[in-house]
Biopython code that builds the backbone (N, CA, C, O; Angstrom):
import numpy as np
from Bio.PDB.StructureBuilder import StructureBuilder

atoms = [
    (1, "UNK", "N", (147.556, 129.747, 129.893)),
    (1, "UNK", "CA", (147.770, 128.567, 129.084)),
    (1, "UNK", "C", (149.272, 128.304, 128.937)),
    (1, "UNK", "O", (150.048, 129.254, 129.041)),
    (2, "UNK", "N", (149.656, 127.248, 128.734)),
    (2, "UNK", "CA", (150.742, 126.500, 128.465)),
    (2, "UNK", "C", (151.747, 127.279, 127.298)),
    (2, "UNK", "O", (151.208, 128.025, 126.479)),
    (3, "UNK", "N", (152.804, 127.125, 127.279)),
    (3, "UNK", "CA", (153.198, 127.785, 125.926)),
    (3, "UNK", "C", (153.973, 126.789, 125.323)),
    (3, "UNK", "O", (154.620, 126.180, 126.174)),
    (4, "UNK", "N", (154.204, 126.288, 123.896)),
    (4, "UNK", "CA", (154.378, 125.141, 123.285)),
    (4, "UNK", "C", (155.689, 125.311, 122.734)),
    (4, "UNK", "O", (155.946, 126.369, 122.159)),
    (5, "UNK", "N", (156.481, 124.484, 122.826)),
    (5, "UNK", "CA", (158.019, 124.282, 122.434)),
    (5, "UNK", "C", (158.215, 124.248, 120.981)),
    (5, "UNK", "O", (157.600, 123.324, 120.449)),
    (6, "UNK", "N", (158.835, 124.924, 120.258)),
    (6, "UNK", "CA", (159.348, 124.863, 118.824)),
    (6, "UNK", "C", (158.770, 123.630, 118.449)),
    (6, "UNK", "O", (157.799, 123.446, 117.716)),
    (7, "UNK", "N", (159.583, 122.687, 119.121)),
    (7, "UNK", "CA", (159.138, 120.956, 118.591)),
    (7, "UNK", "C", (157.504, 120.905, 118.746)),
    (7, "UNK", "O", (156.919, 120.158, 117.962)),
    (8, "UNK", "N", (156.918, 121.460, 119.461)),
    (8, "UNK", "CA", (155.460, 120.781, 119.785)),
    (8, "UNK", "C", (154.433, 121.372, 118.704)),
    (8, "UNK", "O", (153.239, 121.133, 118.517)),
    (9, "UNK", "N", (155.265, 122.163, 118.112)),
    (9, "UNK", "CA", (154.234, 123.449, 116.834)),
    (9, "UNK", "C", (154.477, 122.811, 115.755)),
    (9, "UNK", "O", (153.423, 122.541, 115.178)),
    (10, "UNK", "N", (155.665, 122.334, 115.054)),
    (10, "UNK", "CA", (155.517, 121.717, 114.076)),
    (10, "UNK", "C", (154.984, 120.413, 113.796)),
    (10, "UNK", "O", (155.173, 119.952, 112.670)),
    (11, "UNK", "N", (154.570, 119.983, 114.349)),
    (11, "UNK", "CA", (153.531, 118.408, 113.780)),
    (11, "UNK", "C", (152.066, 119.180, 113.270)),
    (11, "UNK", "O", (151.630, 118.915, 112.150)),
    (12, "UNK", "N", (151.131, 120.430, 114.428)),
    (12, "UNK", "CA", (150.159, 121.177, 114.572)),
    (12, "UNK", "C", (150.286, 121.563, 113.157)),
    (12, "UNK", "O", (149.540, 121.109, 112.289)),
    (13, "UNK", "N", (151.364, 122.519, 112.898)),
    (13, "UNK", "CA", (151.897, 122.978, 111.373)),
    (13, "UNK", "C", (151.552, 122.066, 110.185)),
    (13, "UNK", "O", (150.983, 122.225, 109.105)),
    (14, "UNK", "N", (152.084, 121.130, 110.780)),
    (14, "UNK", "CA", (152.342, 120.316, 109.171)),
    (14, "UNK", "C", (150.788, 119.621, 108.816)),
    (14, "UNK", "O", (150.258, 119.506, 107.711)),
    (15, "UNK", "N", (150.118, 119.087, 110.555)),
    (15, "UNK", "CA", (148.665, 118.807, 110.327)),
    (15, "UNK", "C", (147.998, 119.733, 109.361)),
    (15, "UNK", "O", (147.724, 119.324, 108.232)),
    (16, "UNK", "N", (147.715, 120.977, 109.739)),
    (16, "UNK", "CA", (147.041, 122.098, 109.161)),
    (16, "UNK", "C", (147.419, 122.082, 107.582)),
    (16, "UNK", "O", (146.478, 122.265, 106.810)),
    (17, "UNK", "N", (148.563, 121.902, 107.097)),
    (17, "UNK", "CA", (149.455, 122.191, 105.975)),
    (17, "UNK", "C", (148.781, 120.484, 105.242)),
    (17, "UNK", "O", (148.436, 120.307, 104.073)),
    (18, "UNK", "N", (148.771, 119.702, 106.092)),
    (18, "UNK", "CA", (147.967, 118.547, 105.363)),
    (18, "UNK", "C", (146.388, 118.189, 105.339)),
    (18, "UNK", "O", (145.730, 117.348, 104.727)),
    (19, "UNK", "N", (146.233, 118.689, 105.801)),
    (19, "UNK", "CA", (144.737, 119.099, 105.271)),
    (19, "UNK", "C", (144.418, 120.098, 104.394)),
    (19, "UNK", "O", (143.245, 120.015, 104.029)),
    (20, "UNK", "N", (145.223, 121.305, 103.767)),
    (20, "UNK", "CA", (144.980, 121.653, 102.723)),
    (20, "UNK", "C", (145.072, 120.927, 101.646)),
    (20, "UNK", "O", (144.482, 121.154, 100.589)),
    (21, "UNK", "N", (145.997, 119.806, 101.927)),
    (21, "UNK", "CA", (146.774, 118.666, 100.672)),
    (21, "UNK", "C", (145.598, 118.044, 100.808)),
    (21, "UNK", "O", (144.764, 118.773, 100.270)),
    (22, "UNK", "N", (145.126, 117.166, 101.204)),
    (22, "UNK", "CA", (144.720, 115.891, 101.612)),
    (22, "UNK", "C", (142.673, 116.146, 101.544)),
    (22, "UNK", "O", (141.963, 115.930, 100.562)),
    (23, "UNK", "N", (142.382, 116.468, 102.430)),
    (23, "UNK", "CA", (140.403, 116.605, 102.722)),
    (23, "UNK", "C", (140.431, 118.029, 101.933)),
    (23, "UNK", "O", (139.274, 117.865, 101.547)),
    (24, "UNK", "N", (140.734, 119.124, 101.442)),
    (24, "UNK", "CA", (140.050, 120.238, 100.909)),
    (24, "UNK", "C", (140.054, 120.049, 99.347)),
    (24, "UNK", "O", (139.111, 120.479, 98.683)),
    (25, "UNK", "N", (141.148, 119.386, 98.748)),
    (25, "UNK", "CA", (140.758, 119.460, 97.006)),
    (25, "UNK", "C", (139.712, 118.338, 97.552)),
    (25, "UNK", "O", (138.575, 118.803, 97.479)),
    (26, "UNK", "N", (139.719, 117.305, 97.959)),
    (26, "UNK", "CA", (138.310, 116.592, 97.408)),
    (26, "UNK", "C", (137.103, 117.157, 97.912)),
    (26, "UNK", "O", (136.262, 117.004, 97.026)),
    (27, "UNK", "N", (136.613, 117.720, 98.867)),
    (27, "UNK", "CA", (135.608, 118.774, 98.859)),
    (27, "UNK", "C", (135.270, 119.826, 97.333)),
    (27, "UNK", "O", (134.206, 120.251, 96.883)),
    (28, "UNK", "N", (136.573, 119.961, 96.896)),
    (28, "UNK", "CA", (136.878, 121.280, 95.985)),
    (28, "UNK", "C", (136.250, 120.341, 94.723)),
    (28, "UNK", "O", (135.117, 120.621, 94.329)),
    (29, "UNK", "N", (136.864, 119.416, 94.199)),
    (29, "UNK", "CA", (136.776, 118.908, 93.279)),
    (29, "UNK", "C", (135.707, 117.449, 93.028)),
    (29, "UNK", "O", (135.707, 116.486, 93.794)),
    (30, "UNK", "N", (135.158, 117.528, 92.239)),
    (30, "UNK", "CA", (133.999, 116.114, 92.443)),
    (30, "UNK", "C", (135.191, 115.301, 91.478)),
    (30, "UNK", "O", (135.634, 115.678, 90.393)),
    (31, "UNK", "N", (135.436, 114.450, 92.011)),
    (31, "UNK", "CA", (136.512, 112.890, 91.176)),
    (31, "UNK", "C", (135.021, 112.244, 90.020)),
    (31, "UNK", "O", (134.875, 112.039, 88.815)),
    (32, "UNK", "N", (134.398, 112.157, 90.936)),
    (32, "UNK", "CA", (133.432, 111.090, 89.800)),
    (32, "UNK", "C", (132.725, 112.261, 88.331)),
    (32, "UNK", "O", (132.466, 111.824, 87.209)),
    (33, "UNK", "N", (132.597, 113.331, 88.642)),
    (33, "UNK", "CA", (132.139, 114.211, 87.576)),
    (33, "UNK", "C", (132.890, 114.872, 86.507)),
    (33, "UNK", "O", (132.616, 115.009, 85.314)),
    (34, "UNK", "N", (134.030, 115.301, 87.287)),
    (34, "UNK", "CA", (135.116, 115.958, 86.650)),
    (34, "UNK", "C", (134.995, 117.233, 86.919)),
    (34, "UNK", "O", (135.819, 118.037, 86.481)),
    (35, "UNK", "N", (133.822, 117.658, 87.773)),
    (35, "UNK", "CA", (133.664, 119.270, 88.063)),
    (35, "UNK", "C", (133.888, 119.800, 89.109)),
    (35, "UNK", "O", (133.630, 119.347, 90.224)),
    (36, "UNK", "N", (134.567, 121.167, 88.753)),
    (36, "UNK", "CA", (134.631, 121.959, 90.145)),
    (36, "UNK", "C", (133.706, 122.363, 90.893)),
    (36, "UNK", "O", (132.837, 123.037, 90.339)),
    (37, "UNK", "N", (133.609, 122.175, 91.961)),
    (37, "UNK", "CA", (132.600, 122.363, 92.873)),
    (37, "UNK", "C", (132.497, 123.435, 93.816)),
    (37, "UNK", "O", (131.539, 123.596, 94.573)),
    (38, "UNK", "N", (134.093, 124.579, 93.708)),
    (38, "UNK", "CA", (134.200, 125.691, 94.123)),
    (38, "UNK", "C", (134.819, 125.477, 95.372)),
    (38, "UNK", "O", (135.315, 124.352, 95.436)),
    (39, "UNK", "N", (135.015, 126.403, 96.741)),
    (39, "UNK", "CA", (135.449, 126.514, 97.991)),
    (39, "UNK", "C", (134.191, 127.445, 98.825)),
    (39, "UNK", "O", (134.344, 127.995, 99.916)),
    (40, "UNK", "N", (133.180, 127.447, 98.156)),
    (40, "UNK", "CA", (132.041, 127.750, 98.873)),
    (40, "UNK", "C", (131.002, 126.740, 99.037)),
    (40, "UNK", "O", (129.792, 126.960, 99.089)),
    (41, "UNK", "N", (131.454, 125.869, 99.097)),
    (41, "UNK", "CA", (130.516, 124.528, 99.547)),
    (41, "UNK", "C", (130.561, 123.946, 101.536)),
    (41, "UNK", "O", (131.510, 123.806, 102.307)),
    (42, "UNK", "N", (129.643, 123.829, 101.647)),
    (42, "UNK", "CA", (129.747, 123.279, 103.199)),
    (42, "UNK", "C", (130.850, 122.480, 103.663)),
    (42, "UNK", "O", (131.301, 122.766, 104.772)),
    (43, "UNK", "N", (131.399, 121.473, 102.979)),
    (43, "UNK", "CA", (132.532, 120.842, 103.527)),
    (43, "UNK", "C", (133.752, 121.978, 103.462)),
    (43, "UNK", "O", (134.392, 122.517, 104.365)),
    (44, "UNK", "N", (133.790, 122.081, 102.349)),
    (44, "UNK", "CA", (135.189, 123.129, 101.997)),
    (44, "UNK", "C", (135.228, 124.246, 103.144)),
    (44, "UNK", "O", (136.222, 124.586, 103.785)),
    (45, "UNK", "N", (133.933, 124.736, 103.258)),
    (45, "UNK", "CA", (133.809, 126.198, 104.306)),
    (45, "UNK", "C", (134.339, 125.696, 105.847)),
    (45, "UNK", "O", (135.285, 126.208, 106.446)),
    (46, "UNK", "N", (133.708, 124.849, 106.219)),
    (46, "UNK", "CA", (133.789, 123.824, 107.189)),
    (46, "UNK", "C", (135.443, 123.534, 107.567)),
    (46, "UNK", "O", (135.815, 123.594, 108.739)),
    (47, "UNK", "N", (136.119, 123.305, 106.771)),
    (47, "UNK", "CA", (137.517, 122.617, 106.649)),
    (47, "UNK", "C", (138.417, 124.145, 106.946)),
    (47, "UNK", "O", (139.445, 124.124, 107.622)),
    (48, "UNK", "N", (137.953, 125.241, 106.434)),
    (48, "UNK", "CA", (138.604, 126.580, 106.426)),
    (48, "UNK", "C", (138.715, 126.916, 107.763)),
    (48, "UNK", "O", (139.716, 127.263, 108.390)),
    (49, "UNK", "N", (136.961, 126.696, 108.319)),
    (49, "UNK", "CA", (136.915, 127.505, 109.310)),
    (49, "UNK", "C", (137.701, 126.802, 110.379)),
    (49, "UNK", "O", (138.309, 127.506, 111.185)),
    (50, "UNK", "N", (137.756, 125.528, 110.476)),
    (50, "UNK", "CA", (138.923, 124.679, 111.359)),
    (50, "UNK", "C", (139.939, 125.020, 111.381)),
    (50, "UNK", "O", (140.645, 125.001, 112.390)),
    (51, "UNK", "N", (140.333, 125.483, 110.097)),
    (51, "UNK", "CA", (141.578, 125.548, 110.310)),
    (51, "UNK", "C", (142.188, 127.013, 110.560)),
    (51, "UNK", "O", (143.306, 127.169, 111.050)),
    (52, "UNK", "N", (141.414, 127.987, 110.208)),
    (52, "UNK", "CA", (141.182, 129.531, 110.607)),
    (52, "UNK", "C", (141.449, 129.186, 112.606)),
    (52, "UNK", "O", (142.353, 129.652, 113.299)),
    (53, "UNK", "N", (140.405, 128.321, 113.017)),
    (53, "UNK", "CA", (140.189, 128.363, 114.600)),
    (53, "UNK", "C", (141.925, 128.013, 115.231)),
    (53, "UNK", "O", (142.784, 128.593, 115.896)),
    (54, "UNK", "N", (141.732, 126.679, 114.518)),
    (54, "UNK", "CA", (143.417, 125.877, 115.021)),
    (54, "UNK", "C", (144.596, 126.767, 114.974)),
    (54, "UNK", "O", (145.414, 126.881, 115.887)),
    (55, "UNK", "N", (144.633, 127.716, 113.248)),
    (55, "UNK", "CA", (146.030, 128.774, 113.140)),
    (55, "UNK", "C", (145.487, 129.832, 114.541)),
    (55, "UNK", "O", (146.472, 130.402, 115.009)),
    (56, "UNK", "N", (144.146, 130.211, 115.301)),
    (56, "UNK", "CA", (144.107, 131.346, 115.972)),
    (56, "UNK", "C", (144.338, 130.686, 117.190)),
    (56, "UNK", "O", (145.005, 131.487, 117.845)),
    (57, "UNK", "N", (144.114, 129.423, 118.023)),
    (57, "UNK", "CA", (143.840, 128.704, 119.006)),
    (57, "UNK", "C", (145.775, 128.886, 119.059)),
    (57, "UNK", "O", (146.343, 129.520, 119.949)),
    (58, "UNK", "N", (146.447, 128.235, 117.999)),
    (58, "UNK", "CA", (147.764, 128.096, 118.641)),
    (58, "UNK", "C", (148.031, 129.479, 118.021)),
    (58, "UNK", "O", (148.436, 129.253, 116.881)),
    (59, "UNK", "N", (148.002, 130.495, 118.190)),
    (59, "UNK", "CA", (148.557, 131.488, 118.066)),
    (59, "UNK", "C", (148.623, 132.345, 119.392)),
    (59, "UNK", "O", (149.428, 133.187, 119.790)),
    (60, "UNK", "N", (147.196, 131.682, 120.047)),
    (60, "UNK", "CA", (147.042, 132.268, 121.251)),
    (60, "UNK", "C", (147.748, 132.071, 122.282)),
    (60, "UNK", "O", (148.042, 132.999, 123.035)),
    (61, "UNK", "N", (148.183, 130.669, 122.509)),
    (61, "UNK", "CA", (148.714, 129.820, 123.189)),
    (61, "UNK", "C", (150.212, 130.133, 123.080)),
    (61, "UNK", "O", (151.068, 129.783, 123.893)),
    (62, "UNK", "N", (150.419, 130.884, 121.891)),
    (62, "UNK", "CA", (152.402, 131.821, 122.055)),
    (62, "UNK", "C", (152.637, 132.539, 122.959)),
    (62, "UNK", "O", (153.655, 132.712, 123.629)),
    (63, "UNK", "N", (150.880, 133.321, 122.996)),
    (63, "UNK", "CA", (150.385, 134.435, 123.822)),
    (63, "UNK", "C", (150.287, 135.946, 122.767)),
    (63, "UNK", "O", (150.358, 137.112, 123.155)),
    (64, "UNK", "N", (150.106, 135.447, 121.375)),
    (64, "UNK", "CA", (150.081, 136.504, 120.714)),
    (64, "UNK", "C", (148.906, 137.791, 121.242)),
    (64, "UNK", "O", (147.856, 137.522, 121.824)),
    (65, "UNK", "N", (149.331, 139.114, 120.912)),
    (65, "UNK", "CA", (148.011, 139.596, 121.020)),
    (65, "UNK", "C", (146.841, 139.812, 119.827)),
    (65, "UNK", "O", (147.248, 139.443, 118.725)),
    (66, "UNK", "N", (145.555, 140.306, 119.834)),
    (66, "UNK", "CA", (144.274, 139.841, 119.197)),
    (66, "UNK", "C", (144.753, 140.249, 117.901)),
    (66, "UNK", "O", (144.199, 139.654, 116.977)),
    (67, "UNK", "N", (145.662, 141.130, 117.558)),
    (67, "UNK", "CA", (145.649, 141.295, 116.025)),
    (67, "UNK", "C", (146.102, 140.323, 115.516)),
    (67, "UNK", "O", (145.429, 139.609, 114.772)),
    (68, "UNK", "N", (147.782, 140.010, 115.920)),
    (68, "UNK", "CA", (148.506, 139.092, 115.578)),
    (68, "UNK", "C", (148.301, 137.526, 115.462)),
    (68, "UNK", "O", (149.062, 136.684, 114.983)),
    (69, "UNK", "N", (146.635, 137.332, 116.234)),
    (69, "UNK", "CA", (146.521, 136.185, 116.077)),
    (69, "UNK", "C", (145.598, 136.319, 115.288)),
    (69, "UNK", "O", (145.071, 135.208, 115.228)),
    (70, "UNK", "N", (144.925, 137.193, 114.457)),
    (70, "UNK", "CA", (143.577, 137.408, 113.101)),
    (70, "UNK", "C", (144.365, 137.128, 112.466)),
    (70, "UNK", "O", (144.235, 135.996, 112.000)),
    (71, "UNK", "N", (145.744, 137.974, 112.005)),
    (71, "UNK", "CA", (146.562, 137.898, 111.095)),
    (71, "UNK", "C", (146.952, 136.837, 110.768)),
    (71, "UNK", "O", (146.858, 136.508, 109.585)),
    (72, "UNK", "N", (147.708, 135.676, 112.058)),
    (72, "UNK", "CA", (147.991, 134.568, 111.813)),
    (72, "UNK", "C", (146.709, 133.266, 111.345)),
    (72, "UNK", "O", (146.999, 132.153, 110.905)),
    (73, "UNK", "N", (145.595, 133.674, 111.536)),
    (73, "UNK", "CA", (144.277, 132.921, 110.881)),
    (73, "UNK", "C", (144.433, 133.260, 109.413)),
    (73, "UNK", "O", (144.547, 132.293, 108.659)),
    (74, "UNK", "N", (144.451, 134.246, 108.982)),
    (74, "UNK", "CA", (144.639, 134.838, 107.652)),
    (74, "UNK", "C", (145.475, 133.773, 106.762)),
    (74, "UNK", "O", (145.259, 133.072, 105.773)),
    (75, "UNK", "N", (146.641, 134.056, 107.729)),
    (75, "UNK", "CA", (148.245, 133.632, 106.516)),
    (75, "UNK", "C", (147.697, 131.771, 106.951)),
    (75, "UNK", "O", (148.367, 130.910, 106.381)),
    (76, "UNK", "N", (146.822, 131.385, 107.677)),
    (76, "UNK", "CA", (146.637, 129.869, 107.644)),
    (76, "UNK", "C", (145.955, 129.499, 106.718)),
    (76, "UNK", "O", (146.275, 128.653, 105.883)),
    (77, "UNK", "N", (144.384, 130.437, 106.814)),
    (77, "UNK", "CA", (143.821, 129.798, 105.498)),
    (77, "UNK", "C", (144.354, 129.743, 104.097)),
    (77, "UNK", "O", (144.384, 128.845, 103.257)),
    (78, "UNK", "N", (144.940, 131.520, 104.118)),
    (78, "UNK", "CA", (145.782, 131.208, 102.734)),
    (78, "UNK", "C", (146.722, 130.612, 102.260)),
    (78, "UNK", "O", (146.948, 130.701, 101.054)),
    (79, "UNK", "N", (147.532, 129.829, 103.113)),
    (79, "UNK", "CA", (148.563, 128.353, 102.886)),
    (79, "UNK", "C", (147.606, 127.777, 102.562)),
    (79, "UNK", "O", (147.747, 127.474, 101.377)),
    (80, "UNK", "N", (146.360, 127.318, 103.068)),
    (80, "UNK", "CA", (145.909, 125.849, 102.965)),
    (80, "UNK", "C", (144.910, 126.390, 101.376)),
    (80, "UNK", "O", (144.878, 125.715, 100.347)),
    (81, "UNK", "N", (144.501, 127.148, 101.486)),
    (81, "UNK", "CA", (143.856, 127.708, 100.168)),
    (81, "UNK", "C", (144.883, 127.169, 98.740)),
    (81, "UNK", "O", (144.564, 126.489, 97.764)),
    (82, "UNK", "N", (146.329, 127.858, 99.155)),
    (82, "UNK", "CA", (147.131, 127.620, 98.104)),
    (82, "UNK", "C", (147.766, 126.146, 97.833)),
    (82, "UNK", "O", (147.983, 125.787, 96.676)),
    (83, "UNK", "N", (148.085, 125.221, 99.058)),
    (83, "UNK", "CA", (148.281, 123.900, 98.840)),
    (83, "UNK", "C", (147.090, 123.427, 98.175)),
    (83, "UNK", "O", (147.291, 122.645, 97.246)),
    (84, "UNK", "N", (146.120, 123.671, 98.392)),
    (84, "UNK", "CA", (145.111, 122.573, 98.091)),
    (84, "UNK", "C", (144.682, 122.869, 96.795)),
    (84, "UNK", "O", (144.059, 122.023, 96.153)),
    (85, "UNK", "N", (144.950, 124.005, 96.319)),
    (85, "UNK", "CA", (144.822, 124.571, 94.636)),
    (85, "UNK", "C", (146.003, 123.860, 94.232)),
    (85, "UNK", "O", (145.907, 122.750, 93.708)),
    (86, "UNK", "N", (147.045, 124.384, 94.427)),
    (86, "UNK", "CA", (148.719, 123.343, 93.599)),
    (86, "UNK", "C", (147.925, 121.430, 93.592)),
    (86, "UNK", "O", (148.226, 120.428, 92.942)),
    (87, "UNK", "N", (147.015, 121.659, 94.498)),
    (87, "UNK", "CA", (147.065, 119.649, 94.439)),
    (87, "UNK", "C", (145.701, 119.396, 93.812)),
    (87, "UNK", "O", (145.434, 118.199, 93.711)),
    (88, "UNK", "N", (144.758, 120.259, 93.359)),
    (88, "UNK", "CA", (143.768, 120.124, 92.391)),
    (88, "UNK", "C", (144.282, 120.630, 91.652)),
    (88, "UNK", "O", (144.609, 121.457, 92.503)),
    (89, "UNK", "N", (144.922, 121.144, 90.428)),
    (89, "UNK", "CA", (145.750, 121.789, 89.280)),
    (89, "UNK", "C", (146.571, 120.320, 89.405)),
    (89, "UNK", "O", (146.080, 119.480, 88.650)),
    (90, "UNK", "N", (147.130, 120.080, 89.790)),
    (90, "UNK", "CA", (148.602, 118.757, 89.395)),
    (90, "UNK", "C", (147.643, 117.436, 89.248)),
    (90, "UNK", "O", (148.138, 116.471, 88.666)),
    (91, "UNK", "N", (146.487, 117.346, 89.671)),
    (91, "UNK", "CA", (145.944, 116.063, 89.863)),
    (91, "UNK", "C", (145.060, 116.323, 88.468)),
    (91, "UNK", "O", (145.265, 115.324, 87.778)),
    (92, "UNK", "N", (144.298, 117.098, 87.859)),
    (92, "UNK", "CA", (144.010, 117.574, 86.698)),
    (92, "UNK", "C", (144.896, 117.746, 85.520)),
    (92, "UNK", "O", (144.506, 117.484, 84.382)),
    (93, "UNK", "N", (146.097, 118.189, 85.788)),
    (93, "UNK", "CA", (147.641, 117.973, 84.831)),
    (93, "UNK", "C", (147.595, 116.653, 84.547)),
    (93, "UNK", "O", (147.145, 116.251, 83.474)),
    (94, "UNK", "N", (148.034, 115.893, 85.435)),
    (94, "UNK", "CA", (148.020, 114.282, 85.060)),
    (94, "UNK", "C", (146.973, 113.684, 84.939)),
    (94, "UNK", "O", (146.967, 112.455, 85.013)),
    (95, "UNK", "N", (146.012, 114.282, 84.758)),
    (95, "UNK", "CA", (144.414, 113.163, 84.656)),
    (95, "UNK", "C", (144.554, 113.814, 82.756)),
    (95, "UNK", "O", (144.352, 112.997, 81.858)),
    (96, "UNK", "N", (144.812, 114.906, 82.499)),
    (96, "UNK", "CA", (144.470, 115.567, 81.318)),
    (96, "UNK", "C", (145.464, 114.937, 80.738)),
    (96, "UNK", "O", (145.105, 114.541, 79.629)),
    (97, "UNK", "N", (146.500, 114.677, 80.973)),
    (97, "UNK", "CA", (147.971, 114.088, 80.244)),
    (97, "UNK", "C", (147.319, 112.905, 79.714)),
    (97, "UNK", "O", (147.104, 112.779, 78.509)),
    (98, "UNK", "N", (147.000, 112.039, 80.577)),
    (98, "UNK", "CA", (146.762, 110.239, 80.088)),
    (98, "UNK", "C", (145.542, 110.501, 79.240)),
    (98, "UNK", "O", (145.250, 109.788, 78.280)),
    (99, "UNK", "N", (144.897, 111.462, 79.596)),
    (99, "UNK", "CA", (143.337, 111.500, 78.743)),
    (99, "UNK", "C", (144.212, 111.591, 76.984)),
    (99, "UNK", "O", (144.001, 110.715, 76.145)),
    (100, "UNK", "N", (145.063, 112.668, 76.742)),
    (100, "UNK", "CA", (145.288, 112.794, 75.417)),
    (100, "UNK", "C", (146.499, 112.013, 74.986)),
    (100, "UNK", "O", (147.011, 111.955, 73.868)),
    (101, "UNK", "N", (146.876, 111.382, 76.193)),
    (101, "UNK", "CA", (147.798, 109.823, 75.268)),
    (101, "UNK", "C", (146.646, 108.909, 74.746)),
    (101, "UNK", "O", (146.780, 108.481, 73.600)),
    (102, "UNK", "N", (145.822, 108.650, 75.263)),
    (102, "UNK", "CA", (144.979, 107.996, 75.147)),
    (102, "UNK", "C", (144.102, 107.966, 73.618)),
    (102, "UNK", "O", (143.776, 107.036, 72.881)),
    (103, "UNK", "N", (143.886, 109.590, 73.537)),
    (103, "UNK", "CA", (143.038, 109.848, 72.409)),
    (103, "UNK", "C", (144.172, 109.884, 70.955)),
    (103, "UNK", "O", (143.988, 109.633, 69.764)),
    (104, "UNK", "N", (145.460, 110.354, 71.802)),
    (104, "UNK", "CA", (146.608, 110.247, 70.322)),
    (104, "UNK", "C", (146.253, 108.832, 69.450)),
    (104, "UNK", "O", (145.869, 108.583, 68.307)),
    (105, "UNK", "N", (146.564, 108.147, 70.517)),
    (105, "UNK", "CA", (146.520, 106.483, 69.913)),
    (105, "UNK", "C", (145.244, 106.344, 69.244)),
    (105, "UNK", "O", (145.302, 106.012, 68.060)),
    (106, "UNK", "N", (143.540, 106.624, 70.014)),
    (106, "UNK", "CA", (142.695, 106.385, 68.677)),
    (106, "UNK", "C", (142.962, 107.165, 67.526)),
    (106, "UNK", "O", (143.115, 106.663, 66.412)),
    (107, "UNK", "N", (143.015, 108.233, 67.735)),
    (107, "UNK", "CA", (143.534, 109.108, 66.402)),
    (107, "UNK", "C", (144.775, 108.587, 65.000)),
    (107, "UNK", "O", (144.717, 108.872, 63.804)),
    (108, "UNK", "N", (145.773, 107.787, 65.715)),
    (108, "UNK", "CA", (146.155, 107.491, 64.530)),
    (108, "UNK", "C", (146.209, 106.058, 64.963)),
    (108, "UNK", "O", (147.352, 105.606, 64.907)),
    (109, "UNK", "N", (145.513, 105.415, 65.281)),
    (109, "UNK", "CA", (145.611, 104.200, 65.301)),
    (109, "UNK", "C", (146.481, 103.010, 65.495)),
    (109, "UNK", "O", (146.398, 101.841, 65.118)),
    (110, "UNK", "N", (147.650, 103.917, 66.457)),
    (110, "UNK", "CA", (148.655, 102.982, 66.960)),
    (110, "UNK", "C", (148.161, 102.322, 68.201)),
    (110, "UNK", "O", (147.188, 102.723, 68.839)),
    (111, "UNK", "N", (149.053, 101.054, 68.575)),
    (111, "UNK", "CA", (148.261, 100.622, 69.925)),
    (111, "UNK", "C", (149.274, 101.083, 70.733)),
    (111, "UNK", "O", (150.485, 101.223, 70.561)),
    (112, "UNK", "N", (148.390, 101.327, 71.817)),
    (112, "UNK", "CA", (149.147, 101.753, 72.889)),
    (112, "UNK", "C", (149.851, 100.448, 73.756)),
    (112, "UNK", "O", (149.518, 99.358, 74.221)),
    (113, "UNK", "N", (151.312, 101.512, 73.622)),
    (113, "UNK", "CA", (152.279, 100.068, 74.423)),
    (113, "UNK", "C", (152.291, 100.326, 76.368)),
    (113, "UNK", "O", (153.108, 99.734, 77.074)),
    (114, "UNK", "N", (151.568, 100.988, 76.759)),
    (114, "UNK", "CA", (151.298, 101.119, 77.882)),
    (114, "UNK", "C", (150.040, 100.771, 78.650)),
    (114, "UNK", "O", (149.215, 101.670, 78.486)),
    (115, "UNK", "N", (149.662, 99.961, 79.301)),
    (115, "UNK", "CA", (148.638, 99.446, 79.756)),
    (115, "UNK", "C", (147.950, 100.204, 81.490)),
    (115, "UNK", "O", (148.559, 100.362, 82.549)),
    (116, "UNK", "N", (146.177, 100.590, 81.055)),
    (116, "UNK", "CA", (146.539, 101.417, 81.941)),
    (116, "UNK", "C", (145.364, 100.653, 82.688)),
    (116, "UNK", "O", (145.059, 100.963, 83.839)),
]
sb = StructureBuilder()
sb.init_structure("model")
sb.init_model(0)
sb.init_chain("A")
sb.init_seg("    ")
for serial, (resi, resn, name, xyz) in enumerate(atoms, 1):
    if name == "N":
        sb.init_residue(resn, " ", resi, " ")
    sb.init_atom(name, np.array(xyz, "f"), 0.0, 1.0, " ", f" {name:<3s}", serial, name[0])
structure = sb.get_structure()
């Protein structure tokens, strides 16, 4: 196989690195319920194992050998594990923020000068 130029790995990188951002919290998280839905659900598992294949597929393609490319599946899922937790936690931060501006104002009965 081919072996891929510095330049040709990082777009692959940043793909992988955006799909932890981007398709795994909404698998993770239901928007319309408000509930967690875990990382053992079919989409979520689904999204791992892609990306488990993709970190081992270009690992191979360096020409790593078989450990070094388990290992490098490893340290992939757990980036995308950890982006996609930082972006369900921050998206819950700011959903919880406006929720209790919101309730300040019924509580003492000021109007709110922000329109949402």
């Amino acid at each position: 196989m081919e072996k891929l130029l510095a330049g040709q790995e990082i777009p692959i990188v940043l793909g992988l690195l955006a799909i932890g951002a981007v398709f795994l919290p909404k698998t993770v998280w239901d928007a319309k319920t408000g509930r967690y839905r875990g990382y053992f659900n079919r989409p979520a598992i689904a999204i791992l194992i892609f990306v488990a294949l993709a970190g081992g597929v270009l690992s191979y393609i360096h020409g790593m050998p078989g450990p070094d490319v388990a290992t490098n599946m490893g340290v992939y899922v757990t980036v995308v594990l950890f982006v996609s937790r930082l972006c369900v936690e921050w998206r819950n931060f700011r959903e919880h923020k406006i929720w209790l501006h919101r309730q300040y104002h019924k509580l003492t009965d000021h109007e709110d000068p922000r329109v949402w």
